[in-house]
C-alpha beads as a LAMMPS data file, in Angstrom:
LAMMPS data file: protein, C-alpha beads

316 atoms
315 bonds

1 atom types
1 bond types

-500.0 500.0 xlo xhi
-500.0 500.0 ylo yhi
-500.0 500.0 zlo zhi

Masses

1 110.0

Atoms # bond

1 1 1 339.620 74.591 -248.771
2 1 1 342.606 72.411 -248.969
3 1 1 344.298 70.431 -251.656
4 1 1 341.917 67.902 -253.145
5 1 1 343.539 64.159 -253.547
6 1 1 342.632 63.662 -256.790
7 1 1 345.155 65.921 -257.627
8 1 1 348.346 64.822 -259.793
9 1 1 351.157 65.858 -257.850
10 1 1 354.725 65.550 -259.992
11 1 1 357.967 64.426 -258.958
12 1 1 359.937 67.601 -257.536
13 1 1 362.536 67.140 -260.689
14 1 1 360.040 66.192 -263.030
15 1 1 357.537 69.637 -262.920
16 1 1 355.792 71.195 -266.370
17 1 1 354.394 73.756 -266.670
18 1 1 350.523 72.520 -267.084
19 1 1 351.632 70.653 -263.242
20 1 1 352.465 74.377 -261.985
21 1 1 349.044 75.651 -263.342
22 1 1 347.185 72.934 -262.038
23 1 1 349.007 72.973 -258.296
24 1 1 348.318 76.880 -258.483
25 1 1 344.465 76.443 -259.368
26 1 1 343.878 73.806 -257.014
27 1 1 344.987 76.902 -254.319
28 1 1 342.822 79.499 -255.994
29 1 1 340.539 79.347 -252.895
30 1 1 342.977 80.665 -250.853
31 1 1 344.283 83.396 -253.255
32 1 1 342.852 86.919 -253.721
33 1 1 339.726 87.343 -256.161
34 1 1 340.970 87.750 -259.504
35 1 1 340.047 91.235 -261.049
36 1 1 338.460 91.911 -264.373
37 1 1 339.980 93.711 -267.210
38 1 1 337.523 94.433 -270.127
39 1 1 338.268 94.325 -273.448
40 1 1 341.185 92.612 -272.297
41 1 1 345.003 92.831 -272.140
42 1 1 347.013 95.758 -274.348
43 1 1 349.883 93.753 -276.435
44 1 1 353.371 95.255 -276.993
45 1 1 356.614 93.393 -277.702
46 1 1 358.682 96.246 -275.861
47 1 1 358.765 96.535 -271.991
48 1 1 359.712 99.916 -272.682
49 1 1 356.010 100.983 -274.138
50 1 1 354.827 101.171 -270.623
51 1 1 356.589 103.679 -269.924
52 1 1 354.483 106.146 -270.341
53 1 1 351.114 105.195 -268.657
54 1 1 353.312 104.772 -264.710
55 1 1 354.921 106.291 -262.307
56 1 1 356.660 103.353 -260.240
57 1 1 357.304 100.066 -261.488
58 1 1 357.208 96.997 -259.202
59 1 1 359.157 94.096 -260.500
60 1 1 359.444 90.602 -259.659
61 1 1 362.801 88.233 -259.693
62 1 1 362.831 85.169 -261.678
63 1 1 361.328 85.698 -264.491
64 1 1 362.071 89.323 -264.607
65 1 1 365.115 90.279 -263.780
66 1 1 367.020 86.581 -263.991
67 1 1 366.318 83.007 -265.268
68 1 1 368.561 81.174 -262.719
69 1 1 371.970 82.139 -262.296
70 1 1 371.772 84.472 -265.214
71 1 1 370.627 88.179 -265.743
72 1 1 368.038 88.562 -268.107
73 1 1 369.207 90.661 -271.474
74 1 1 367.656 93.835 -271.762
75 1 1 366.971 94.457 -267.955
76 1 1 369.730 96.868 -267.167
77 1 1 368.916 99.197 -270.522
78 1 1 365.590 98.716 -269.638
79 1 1 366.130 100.441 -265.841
80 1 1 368.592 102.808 -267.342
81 1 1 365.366 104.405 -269.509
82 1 1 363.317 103.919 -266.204
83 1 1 365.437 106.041 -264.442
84 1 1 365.689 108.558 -266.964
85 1 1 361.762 109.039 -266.428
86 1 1 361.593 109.358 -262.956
87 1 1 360.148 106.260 -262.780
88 1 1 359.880 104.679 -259.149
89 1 1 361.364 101.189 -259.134
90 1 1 361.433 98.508 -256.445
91 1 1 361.719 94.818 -256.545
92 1 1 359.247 92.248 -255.184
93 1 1 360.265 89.094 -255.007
94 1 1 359.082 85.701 -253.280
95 1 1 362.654 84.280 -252.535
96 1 1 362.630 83.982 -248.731
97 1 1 365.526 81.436 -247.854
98 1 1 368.183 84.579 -247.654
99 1 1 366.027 86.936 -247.323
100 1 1 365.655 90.694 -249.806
101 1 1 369.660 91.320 -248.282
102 1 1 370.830 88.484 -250.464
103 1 1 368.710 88.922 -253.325
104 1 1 369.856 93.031 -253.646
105 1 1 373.583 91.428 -253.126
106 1 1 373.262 89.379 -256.141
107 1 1 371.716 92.062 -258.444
108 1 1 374.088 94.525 -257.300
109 1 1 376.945 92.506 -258.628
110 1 1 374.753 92.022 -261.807
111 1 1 375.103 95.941 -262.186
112 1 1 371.866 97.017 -261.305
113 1 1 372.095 100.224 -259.300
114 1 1 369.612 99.791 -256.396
115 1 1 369.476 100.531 -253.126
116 1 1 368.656 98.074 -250.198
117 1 1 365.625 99.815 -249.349
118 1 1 364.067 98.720 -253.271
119 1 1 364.024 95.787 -252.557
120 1 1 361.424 93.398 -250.433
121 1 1 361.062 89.831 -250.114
122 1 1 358.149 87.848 -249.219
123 1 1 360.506 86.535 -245.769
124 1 1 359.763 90.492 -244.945
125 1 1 355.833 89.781 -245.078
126 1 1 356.498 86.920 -242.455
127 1 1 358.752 88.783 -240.322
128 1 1 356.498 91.994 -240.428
129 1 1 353.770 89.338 -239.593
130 1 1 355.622 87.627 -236.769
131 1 1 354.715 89.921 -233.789
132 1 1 351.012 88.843 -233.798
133 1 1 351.808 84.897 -234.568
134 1 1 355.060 84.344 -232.145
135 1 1 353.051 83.817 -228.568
136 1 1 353.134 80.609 -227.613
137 1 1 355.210 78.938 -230.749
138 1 1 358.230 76.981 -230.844
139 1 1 358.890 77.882 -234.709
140 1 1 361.413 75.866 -236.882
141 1 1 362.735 77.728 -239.479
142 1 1 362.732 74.988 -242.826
143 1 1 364.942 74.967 -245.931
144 1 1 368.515 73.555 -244.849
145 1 1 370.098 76.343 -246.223
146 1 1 367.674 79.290 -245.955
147 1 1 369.017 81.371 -242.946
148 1 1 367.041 81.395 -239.661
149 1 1 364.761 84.323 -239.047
150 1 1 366.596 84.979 -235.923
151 1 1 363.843 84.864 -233.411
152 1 1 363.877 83.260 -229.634
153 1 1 363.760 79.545 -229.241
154 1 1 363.919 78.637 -232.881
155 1 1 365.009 75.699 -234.209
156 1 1 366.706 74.724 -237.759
157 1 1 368.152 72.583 -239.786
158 1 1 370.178 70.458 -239.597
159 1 1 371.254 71.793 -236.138
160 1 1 367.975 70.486 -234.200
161 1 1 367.997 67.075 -236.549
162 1 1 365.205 64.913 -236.489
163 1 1 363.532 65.944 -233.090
164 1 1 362.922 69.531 -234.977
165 1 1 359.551 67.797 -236.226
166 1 1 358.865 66.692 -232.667
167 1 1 359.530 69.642 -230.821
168 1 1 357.997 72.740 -232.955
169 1 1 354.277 74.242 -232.947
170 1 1 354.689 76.344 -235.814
171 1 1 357.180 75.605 -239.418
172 1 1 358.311 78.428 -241.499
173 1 1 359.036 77.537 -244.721
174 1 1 361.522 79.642 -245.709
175 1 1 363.606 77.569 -248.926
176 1 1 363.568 74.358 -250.693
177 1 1 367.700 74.187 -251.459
178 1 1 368.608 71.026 -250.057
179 1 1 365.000 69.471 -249.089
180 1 1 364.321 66.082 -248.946
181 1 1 361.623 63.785 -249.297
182 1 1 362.631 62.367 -245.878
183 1 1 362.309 66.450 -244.981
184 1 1 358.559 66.156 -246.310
185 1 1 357.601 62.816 -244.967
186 1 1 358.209 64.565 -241.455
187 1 1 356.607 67.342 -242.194
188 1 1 353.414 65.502 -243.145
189 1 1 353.660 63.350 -240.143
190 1 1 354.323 66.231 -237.610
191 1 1 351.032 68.285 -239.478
192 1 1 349.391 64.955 -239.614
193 1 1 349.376 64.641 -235.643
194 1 1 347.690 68.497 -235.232
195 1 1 348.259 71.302 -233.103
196 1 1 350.999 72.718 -236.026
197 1 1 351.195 75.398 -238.051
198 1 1 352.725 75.753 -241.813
199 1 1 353.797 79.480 -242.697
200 1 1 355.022 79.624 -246.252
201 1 1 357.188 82.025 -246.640
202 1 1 357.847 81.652 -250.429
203 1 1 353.904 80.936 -252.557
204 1 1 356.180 80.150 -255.504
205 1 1 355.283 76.587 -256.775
206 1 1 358.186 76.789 -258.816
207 1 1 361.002 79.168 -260.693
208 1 1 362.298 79.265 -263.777
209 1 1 365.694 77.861 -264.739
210 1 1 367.924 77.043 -267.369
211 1 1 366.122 73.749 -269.161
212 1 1 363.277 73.444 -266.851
213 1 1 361.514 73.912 -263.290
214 1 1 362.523 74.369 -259.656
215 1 1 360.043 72.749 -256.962
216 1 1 359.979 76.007 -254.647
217 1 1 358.264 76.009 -250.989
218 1 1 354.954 76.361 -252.369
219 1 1 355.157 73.362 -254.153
220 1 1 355.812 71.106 -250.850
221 1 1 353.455 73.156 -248.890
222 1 1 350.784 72.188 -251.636
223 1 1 351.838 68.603 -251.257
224 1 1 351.862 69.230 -247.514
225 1 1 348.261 70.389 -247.517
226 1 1 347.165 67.188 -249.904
227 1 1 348.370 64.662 -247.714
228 1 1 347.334 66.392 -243.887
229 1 1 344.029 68.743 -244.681
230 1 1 346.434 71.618 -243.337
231 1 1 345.636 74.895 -244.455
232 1 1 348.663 76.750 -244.659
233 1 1 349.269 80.333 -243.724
234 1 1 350.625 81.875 -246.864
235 1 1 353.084 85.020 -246.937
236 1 1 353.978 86.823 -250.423
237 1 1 352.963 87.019 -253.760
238 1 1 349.695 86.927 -254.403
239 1 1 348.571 87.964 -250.575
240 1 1 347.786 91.429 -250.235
241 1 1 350.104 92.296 -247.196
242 1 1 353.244 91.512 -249.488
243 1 1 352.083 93.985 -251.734
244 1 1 351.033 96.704 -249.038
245 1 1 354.302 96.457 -247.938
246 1 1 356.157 97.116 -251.113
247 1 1 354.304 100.345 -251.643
248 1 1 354.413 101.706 -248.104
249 1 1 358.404 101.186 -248.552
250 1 1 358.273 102.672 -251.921
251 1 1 356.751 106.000 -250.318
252 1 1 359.291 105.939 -247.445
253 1 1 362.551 105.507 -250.212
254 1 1 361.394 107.721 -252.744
255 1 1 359.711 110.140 -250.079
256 1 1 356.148 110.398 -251.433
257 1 1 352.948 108.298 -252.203
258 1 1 351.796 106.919 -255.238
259 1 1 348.501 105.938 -257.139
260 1 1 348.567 102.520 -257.449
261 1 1 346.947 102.638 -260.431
262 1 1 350.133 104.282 -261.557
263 1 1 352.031 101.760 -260.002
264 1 1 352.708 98.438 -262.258
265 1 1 353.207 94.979 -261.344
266 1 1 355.704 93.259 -264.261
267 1 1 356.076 89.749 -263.802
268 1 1 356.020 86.251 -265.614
269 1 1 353.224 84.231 -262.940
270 1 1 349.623 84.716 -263.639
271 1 1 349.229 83.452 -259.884
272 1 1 351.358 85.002 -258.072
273 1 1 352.464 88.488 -259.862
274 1 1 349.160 89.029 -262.067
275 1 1 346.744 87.955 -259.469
276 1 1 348.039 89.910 -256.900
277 1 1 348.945 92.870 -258.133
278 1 1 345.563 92.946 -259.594
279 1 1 343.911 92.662 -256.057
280 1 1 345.997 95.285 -254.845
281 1 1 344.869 97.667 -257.348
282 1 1 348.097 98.031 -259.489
283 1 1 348.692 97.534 -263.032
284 1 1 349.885 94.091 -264.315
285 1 1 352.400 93.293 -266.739
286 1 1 352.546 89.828 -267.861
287 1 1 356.406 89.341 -269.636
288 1 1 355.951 86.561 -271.856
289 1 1 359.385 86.170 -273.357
290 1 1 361.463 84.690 -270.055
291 1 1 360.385 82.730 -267.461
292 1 1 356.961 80.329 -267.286
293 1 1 355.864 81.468 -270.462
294 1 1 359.048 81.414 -272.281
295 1 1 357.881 78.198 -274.652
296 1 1 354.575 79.617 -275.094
297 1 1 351.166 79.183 -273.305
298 1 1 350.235 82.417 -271.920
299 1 1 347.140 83.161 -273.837
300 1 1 345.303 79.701 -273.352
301 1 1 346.204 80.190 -269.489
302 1 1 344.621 83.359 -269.441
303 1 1 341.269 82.265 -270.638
304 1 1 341.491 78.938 -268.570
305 1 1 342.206 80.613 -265.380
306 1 1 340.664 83.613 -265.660
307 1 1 343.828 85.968 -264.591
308 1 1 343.851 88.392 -267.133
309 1 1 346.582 90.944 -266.786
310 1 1 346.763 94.887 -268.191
311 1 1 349.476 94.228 -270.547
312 1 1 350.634 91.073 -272.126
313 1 1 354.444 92.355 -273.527
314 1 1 356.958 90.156 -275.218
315 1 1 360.070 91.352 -273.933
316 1 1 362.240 93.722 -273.610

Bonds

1 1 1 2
2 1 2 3
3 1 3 4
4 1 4 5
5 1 5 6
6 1 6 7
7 1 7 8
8 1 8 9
9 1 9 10
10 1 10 11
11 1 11 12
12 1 12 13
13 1 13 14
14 1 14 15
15 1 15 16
16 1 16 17
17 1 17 18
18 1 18 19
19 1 19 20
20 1 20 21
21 1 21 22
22 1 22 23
23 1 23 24
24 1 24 25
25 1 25 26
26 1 26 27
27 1 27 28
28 1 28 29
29 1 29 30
30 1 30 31
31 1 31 32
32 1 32 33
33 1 33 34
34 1 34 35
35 1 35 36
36 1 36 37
37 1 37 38
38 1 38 39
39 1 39 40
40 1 40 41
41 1 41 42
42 1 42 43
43 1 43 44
44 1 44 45
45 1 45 46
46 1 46 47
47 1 47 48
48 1 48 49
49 1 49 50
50 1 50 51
51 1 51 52
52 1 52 53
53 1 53 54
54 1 54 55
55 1 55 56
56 1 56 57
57 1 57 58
58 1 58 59
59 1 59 60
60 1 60 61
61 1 61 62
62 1 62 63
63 1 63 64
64 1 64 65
65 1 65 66
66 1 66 67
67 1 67 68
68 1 68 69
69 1 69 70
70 1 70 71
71 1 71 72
72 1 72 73
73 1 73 74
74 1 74 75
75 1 75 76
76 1 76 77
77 1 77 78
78 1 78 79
79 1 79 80
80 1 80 81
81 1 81 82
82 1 82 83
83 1 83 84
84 1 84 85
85 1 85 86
86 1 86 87
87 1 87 88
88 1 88 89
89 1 89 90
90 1 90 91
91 1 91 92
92 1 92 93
93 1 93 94
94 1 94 95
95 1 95 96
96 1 96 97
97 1 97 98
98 1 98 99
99 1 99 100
100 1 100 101
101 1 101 102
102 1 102 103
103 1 103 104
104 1 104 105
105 1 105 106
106 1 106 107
107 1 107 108
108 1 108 109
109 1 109 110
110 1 110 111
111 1 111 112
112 1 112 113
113 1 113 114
114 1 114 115
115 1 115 116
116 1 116 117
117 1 117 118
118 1 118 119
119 1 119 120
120 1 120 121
121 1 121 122
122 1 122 123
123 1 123 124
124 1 124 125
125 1 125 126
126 1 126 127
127 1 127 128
128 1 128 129
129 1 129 130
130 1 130 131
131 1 131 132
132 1 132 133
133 1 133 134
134 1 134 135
135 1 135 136
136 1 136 137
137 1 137 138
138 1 138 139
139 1 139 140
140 1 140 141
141 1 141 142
142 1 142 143
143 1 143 144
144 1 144 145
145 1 145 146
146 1 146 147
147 1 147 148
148 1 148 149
149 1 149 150
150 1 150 151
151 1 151 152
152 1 152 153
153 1 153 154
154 1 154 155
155 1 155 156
156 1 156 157
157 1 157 158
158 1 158 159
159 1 159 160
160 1 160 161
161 1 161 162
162 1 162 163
163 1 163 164
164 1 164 165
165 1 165 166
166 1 166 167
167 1 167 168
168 1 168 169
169 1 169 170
170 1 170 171
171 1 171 172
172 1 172 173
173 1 173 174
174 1 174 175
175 1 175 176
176 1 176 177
177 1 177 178
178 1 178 179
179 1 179 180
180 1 180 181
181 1 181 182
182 1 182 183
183 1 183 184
184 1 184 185
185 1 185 186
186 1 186 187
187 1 187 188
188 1 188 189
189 1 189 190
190 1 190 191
191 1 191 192
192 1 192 193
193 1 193 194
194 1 194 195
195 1 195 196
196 1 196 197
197 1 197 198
198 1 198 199
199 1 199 200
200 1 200 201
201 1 201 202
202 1 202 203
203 1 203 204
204 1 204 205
205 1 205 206
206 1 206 207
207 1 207 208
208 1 208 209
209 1 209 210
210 1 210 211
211 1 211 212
212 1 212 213
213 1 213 214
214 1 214 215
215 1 215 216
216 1 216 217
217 1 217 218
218 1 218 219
219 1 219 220
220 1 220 221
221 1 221 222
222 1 222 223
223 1 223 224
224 1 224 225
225 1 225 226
226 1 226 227
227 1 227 228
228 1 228 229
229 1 229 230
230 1 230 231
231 1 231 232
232 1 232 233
233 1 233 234
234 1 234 235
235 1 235 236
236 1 236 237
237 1 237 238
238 1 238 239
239 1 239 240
240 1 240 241
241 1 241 242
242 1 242 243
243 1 243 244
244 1 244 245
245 1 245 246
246 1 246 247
247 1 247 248
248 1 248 249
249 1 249 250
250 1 250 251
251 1 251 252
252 1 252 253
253 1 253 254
254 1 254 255
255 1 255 256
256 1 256 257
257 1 257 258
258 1 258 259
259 1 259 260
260 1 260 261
261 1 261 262
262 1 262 263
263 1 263 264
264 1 264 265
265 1 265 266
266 1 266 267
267 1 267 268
268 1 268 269
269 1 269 270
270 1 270 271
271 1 271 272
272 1 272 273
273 1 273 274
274 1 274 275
275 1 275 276
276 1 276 277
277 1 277 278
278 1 278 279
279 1 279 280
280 1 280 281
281 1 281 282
282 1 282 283
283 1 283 284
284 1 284 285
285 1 285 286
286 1 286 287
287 1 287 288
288 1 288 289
289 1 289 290
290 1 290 291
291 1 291 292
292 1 292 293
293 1 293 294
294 1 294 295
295 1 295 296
296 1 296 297
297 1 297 298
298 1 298 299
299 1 299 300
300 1 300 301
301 1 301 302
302 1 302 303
303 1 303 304
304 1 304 305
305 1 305 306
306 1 306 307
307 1 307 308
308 1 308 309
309 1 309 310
310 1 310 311
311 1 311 312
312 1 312 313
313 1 313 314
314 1 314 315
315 1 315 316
């Protein structure tokens, strides 16, 4: 099941959030199932009110921990009283074009005391994938300024220029800083001719930022698939091996295994956190108050889409 033409698409600088919904359901047939929750979601306005019903904690980025360039209020008390649990944190998060090194950079310097090992990026789902998918491929790694993923023969951008859309068998989509529509016309034409591959490396249709919407990887990939028929291979949140990989490297950090039914998924995506970590058997924690559902919206997309999470909480 592809993208269906009928579908709206929006201008990359002109996304809502009713166009991220729609992009998102019109990929629901390649997503997990989405799991039931009777009776519904339990309401709190306090992150904190989880607390007591987990043992680990896995949260997501935007959204979560930061709305753009800036660090959410509340998140660093909120890990403090986390800590002082015992509670089991790691981060999940589908930025790929730097990969998790970057990402644990930028909330060290925000103060949040984590080690490397807590946190995992959906660029680690590719790379843990790439073994049993590099035979054969010339891959060319795509975002102009997402770093390469380092592996034999690849080519990038802008180094290999306009014969990297002639040349490669497989494209990672790593970032969307600094894509083009030239970038996508390629894309579509080099997909368009067959024999290519399109691994996303970031399912985000879009992030949250100050005053509106980013057009993420998932977003052109979608776009990619409307205009081609391409199915893409899809790496991250909400595929299961993202989330498999976040608890097999919680167990190695903190040196034992957990329930994941004890294990919750906090995020602001109904598509990406909710739906996944449902599928993978966690908890889900749908934060309302930052992030897609900042100006509202989160109930009626519940009941339209059917992606009912285990706690709907306000903030923090």
């Amino acid at each position: 099941m592809t993208v269906p033409a009928s579908l709206r698409m929006p201008a990359p600088d002109a996304i809502t959030l009713d166009d991220i919904i729609r992009i998102y359901e019109a990929l629901r047939g390649q997503m997990p199932a989405a799991r039931s929750v009777p009776g519904g979601p339990r309401r709190t306005g306090r992150l904190a009110d989880i607390l007591p019903h987990v043992d680990a904690l896995v949260l997501d980025g935007f959204g979560v921990i930061n709305i753009g360039g800036s660090l959410i209020d509340g998140i660093l008390d909120f890990l403090d009283e986390a800590e002082a649990r015992g509670i089991a944190v790691m981060v999940l998060t589908n930025g790929a074009g730097q990969g998790a090194d970057a990402s644990w950079q930028k909330y060290r310097n925000w103060g949040l005391d984590l080690a490397r090992a807590q946190v995992v990026s959906s660029r680690d789902s590719l790379e843990a994938a790439w073994p049993s998918l590099a035979d054969g491929r010339v891959v060319a790694a795509l975002g102009p300024a997402a770093r390469p993923l380092g592996v034999g023969g690849e080519l990038t951008l802008p180094s290999d220029g306009d014969g990297l859309f002639d040349r490669a068998t497989a494209f990672a989509f790593l970032g969307s800083a600094g894509w083009t529509e030239d970038h996508q016309n390629r894309l579509e034409q080099a997909l368009g001719r067959g024999g290519c591959e399109l691994l996303v490396a970031n399912p985000d249709v879009s992030a949250p930022v100050e005053g509106g919407f980013t057009a993420e990887p998932g977003y052109w990939a979608a776009r990619a698939a409307q205009a081609t028929g391409i199915l893409p291979r899809w790496y991250g949140k909400p595929h299961g091996p993202s989330f498999d990989l976040v608890l097999d490297r919680m167990a190695a950090h903190y040196g034992r295994l957990f329930d994941r039914r004890r294990v919750a998924m906090i995020g602001d995506s109904l598509h990406t956190d909710i739906l996944g970590g449902g599928a993978a058997g966690m908890q889900t924690v749908l934060l309302t108050g930052y992030g897609l559902f900042a100006a509202g919206g989160a109930d009626d997309m519940i009941d339209a889409c059917g992606i009912t999470p285990d706690w709907v909480v306000a903030g923090f």
